[in-house]
C-alpha positions in Angstrom: -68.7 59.3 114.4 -67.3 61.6 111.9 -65.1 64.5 113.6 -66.9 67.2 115.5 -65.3 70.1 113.5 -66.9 68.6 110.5 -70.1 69.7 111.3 -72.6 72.7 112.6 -73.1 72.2 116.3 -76.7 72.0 117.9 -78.1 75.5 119.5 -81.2 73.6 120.6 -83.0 70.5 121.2 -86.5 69.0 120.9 -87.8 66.9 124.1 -89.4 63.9 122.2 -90.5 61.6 125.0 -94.3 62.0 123.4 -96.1 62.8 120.3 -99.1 63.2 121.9 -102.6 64.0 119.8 -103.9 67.3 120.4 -106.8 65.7 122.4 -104.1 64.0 124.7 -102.2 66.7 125.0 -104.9 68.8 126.7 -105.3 66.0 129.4 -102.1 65.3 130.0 -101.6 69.8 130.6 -104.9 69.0 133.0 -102.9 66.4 135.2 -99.6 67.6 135.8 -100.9 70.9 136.5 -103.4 69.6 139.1 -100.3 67.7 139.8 -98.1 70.4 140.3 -100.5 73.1 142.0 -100.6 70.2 144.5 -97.1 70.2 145.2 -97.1 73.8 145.6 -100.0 73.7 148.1 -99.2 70.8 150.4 -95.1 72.0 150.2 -96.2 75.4 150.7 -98.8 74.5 153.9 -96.2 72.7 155.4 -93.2 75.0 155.2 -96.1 77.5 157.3 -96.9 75.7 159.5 -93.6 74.5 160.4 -92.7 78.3 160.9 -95.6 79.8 162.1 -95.9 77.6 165.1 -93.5 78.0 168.0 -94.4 73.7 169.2 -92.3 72.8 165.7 -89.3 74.6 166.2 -87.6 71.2 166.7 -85.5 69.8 164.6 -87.1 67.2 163.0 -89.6 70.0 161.7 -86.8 72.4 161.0 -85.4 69.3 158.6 -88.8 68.9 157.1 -89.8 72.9 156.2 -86.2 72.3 154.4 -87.4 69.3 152.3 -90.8 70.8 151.6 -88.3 73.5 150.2 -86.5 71.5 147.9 -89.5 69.3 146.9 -90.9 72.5 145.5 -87.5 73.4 143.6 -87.0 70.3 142.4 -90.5 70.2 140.8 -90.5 73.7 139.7 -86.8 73.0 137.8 -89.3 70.8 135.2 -93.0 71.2 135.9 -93.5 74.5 134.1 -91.6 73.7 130.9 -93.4 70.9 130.8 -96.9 72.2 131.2 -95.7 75.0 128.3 -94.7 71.9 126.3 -97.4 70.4 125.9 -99.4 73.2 124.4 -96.7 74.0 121.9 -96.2 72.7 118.3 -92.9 72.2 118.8 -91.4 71.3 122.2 -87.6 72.6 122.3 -85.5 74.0 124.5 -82.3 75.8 124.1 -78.6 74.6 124.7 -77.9 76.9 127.4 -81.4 76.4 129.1 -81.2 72.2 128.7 -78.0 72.9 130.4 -79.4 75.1 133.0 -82.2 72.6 133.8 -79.9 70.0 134.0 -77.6 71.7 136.6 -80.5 72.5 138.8 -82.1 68.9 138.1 -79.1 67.3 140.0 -78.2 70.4 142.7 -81.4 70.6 144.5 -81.8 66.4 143.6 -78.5 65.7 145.1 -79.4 68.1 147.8 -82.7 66.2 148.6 -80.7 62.8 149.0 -77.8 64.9 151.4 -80.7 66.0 153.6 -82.8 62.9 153.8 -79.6 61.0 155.2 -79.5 64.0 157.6 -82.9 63.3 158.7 -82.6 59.4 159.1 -79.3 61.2 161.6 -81.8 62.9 163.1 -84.4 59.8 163.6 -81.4 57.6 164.8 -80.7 60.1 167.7 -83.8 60.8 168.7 -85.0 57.0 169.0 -81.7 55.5 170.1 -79.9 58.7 172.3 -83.3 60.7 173.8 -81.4 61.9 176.3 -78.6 63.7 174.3 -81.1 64.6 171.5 -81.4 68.2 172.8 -77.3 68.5 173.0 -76.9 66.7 169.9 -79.3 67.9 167.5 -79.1 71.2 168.5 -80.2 74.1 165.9 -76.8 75.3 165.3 -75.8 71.6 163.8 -79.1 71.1 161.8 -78.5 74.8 159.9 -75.0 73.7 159.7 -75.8 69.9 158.0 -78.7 71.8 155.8 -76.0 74.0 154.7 -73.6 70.9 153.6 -76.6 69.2 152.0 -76.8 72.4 149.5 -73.2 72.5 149.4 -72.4 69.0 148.3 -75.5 68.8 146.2 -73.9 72.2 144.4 -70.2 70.6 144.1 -72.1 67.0 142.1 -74.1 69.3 140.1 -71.7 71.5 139.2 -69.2 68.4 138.0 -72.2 66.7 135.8 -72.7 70.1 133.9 -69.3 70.9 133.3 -68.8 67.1 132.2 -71.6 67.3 129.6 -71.4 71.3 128.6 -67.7 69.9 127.1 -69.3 67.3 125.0 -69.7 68.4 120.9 -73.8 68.2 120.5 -73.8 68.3 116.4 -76.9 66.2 116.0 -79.2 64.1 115.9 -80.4 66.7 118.9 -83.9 64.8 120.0 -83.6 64.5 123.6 -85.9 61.1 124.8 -87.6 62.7 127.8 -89.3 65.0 129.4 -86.6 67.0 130.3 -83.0 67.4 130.1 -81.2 65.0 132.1 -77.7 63.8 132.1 -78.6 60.0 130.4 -80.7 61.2 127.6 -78.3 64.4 126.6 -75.3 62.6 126.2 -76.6 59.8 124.0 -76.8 62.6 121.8 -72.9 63.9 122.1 -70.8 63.1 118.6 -67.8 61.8 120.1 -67.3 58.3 122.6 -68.6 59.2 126.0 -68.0 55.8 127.3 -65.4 57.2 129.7 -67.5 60.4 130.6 -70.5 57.7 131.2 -68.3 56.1 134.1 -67.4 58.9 135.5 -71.2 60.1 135.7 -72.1 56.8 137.1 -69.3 56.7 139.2 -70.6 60.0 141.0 -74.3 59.8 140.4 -74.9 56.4 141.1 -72.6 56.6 144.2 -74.2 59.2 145.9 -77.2 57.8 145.4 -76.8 53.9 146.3 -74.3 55.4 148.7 -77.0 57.5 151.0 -79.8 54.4 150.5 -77.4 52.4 152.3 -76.8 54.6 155.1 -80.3 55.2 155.4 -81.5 51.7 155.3 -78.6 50.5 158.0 -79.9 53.5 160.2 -83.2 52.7 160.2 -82.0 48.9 161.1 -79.8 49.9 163.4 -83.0 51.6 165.6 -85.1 48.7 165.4 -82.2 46.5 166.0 -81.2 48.7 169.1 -84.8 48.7 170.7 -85.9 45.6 172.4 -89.5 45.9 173.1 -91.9 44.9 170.6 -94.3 48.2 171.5 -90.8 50.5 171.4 -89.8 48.8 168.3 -93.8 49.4 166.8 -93.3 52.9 168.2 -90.2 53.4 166.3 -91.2 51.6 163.1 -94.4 54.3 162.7 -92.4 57.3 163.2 -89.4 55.9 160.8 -92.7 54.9 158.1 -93.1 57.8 156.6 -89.5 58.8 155.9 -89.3 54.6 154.8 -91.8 55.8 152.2 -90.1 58.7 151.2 -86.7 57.5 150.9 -87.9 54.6 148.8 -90.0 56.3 146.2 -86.8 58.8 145.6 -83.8 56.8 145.5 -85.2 53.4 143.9 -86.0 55.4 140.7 -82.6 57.6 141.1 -80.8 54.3 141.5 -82.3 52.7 138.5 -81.9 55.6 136.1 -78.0 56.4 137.4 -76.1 53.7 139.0 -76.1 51.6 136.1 -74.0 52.8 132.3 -76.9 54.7 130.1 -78.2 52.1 128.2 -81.5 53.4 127.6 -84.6 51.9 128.4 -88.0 53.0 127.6 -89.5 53.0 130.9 -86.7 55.6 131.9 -89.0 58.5 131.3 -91.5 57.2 133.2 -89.4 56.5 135.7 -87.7 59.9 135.7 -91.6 61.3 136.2 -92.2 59.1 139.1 -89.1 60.9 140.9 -89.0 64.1 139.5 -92.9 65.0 139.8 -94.9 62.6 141.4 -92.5 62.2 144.7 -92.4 66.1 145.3 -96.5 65.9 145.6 -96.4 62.8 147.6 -94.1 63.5 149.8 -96.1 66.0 151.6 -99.0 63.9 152.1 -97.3 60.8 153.5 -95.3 63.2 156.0 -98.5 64.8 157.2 -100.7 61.4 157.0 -98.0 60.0 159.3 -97.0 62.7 161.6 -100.0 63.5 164.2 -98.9 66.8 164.8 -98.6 68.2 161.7 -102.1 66.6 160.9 -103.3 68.4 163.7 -101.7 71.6 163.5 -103.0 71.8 159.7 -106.7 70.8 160.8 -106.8 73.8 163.1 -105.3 76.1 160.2 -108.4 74.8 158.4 
């Protein structure tokens, strides 16, 4: 690369995942806005019910009004530039915005993978210490472990942004996604970010292969810790949904960060899976699995 000084630096870029026809473009508006209104529904419903009802003011349902929360942030972050994009001619965004997107991308992201540790916590205690649940889990610790779930997804945010914001962007400036995302953005930097790639690994990729493996020796740990085979059924339905959950979010997180950003076409695909299609699900498989909520919501109905 020549030196950065050498040339005029980029004030926007142009999200170039697709060059849809104007035919596909319509349907592909149609779908993710019927996806995203669901995710605002079933998110919404959810967060409700969870207040409006004094029998879920426990707090597994305090944890889950929380991630209903975040699913709805972290689709919101991309979902309406999106559905703006394709309608437009020209699908760009500006520097400061791709940077803005990207921040909030990985807070409420990192966030999300903070507080579904928390709630694989909260499973653990519930199935393997009933009696100290109430002691342990009580209200003041779950606000307390929601609020360090914001906080450390704010601190690994705020180090991604700051590590790209310093890169010199002097073109080419076509960003291969959807949306602006730490991978994509940085291909486009005019210097070596081999170095600044580690480091992004290094703290992406950590947190998130780090949290999968907490989660998955927790949920081992319960079934390992319950001898009979109806307690251990018991405990493998209620730990099913969050199983479902936790591997629809991190196996695409872990694929697109925990390795250096060579790029691979299905990475936008990929990054849809996680960053719009999870947020929808999630509320479905958490109400299809939970009896109570299913119930509470058919009554609401």
């Amino acid at each position: 690369y020549d030196h950065p000084q050498n040339h005029t630096m980029v004030d926007e870029f142009l999200l170039a995942a697709i060059s849809p026809t104007r035919q596909s473009q319509a349907v592909l508006f149609v779908v993710f806005l019927l996806v995203y209104a669901a995710t605002i529904v079933g998110n919404t419903l959810i967060m409700l019910t969870v207040v409006s009802d004094p029998q879920l003011s426990t707090p597994m349902y305090f944890l889950l009004g929380n991630l209903s929360f975040l699913d709805l942030c972290y689709s919101t972050v991309t979902a309406p530039k999106m559905l703006m994009d394709f309608l437009a001619e020209k699908r760009s965004i500006v520097f400061d915005a791709c940077m803005a997107q990207l921040f909030f991308l990985h807070f409420v992201g990192a966030a999300e993978m903070f507080l579904l540790t928390v709630m694989a916590y909260d499973r653990y205690v519930a199935i393997c210490k009933p009696l100290h649940y109430p002691s342990i889990m009580n209200r003041h610790l779950c606000s307390w472990l929601v609020a360090a779930s914001w906080t450390g997804g704010f601190i690994h945010s705020t180090v991604q942004t700051i590590l790209t914001m310093r890169l010199p962007f002097c073109g080419p400036n076509q960003v291969d996604n959807f949306f602006c995302d730490v991978p994509p953005v940085i291909k486009l930097a005019c210097t070596d970010t081999y170095v600044i790639e580690l480091l992004m690994v290094s703290n992406s990729g950590l947190i998130s292969t780090s949290c999968f493996i907490i989660l998955v020796i927790s949920y081992a740990t319960i079934l390992v810790r319950i001898r009979s085979p109806e307690g251990r059924r018991k405990a493998f339905n209620v730990c099913a949904s969050h199983l479902t959950v936790v591997t629809l979010f991190f196996g695409p997180c872990i694929f697109i960060y925990a390795r250096p950003f060579s790029t691979f076409s299905v990475d936008k695909l990929v990054s849809l899976l996680y960053n719009i299609i999870t947020p929808m699900l999630n509320p479905l498989i958490y109400t299809l699995r939970n009896k109570d909520v299913k119930m509470l919501l058919t009554w609401a109905n």
